[in-house]
N, CA, C and O atoms as CSV, one atom per row, in Angstrom:
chain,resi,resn,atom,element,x,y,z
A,1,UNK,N,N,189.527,68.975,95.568
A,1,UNK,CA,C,189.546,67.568,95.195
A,1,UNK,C,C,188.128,67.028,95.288
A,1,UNK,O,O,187.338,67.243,96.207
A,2,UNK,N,N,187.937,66.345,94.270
A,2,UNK,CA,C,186.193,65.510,94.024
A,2,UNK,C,C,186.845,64.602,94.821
A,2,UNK,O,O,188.068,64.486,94.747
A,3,UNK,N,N,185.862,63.626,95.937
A,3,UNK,CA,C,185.523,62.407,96.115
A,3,UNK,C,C,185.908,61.238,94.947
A,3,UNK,O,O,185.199,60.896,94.001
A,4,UNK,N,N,187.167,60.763,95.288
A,4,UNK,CA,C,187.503,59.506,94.155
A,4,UNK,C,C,189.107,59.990,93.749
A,4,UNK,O,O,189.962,59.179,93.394
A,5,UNK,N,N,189.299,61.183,93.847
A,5,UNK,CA,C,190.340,61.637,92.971
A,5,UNK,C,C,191.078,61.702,94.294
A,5,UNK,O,O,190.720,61.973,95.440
A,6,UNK,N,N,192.709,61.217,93.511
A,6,UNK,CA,C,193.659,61.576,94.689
A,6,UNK,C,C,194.419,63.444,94.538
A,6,UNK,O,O,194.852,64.132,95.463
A,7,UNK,N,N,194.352,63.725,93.358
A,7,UNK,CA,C,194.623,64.716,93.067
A,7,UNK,C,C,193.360,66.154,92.811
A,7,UNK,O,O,192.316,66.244,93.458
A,8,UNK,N,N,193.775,67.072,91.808
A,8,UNK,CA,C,192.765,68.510,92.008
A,8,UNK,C,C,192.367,68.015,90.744
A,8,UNK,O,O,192.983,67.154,90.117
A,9,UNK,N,N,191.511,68.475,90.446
A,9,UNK,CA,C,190.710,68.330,88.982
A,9,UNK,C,C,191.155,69.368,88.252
A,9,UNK,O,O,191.450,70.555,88.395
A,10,UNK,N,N,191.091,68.256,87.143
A,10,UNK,CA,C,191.596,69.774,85.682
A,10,UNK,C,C,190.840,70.010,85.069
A,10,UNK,O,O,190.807,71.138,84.577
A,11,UNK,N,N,189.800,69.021,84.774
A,11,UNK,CA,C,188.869,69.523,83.636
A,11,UNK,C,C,187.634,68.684,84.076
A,11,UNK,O,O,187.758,67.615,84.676
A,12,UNK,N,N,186.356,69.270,83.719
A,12,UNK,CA,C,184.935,68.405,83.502
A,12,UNK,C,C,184.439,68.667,82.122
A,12,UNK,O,O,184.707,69.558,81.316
A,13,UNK,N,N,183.681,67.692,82.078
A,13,UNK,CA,C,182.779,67.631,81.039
A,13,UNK,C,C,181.100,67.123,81.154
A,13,UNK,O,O,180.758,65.964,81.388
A,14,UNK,N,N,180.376,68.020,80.980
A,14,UNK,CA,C,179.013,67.400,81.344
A,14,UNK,C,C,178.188,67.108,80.289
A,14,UNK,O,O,178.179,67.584,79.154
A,15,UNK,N,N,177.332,66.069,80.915
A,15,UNK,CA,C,176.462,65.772,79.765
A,15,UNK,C,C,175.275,66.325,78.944
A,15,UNK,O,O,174.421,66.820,79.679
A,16,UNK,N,N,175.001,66.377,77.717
A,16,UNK,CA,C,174.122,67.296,77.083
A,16,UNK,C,C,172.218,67.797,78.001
A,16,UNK,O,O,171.560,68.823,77.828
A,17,UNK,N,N,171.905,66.597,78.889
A,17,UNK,CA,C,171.175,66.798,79.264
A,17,UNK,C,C,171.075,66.511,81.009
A,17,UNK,O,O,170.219,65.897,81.645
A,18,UNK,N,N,172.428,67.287,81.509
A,18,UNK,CA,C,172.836,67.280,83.065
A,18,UNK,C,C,172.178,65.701,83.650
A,18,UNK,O,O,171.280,65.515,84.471
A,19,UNK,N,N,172.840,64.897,83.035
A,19,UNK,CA,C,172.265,63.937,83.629
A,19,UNK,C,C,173.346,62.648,84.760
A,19,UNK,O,O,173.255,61.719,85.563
A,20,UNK,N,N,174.404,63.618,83.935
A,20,UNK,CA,C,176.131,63.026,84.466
A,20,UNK,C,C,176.992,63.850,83.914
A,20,UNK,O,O,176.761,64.648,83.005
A,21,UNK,N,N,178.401,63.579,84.691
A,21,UNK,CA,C,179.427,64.337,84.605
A,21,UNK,C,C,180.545,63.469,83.984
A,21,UNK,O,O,180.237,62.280,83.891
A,22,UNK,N,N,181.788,63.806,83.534
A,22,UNK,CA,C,182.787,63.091,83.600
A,22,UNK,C,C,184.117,64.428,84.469
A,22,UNK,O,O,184.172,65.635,84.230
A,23,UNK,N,N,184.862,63.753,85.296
A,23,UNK,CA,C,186.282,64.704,86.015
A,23,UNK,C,C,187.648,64.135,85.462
A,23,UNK,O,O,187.815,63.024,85.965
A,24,UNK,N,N,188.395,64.375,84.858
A,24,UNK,CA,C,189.934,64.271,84.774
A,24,UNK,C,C,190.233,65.604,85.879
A,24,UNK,O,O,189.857,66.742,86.159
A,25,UNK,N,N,191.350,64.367,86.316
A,25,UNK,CA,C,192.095,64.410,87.211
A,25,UNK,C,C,193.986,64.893,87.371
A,25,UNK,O,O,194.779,64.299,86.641
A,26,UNK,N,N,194.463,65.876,88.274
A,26,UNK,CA,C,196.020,65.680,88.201
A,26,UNK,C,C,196.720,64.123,88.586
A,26,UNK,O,O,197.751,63.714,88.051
A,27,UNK,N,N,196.015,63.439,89.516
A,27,UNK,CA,C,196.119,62.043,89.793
A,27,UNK,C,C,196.328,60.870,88.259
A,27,UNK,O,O,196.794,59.736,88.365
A,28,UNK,N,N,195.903,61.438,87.050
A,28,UNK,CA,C,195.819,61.077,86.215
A,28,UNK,C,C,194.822,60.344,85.662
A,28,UNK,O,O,194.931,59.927,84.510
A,29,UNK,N,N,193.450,60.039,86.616
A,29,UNK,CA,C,192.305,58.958,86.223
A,29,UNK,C,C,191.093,59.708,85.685
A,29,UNK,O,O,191.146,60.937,85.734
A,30,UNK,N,N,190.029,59.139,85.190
A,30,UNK,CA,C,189.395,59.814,84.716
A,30,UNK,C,C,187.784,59.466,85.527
A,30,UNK,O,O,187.637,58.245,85.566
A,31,UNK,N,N,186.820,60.066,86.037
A,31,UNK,CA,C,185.813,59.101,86.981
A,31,UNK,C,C,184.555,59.723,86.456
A,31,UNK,O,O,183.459,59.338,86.864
C-alpha cells in the first residue's frame, strides 16, 4: 500500500520525464 491509498495498488503510470507519478488504487481513488 502507497501512503494515501486505503487499498494495494493496481496500476501506475509515470510521467514522460520522471517528474511525477499517477497510482490507481483497489480502494478505488486515483492520487
Amino acid at each position: 500500500v502507497i501512503s494515501g491509498h486505503l487499498g494495494w495498488v493496481r496500476s501506475i503510470a509515470f510521467d514522460p520525464s520522471n517528474e511525477w507519478f499517477c497510482t490507481g488504487s483497489a480502494d478505488r481513488t486515483i492520487k
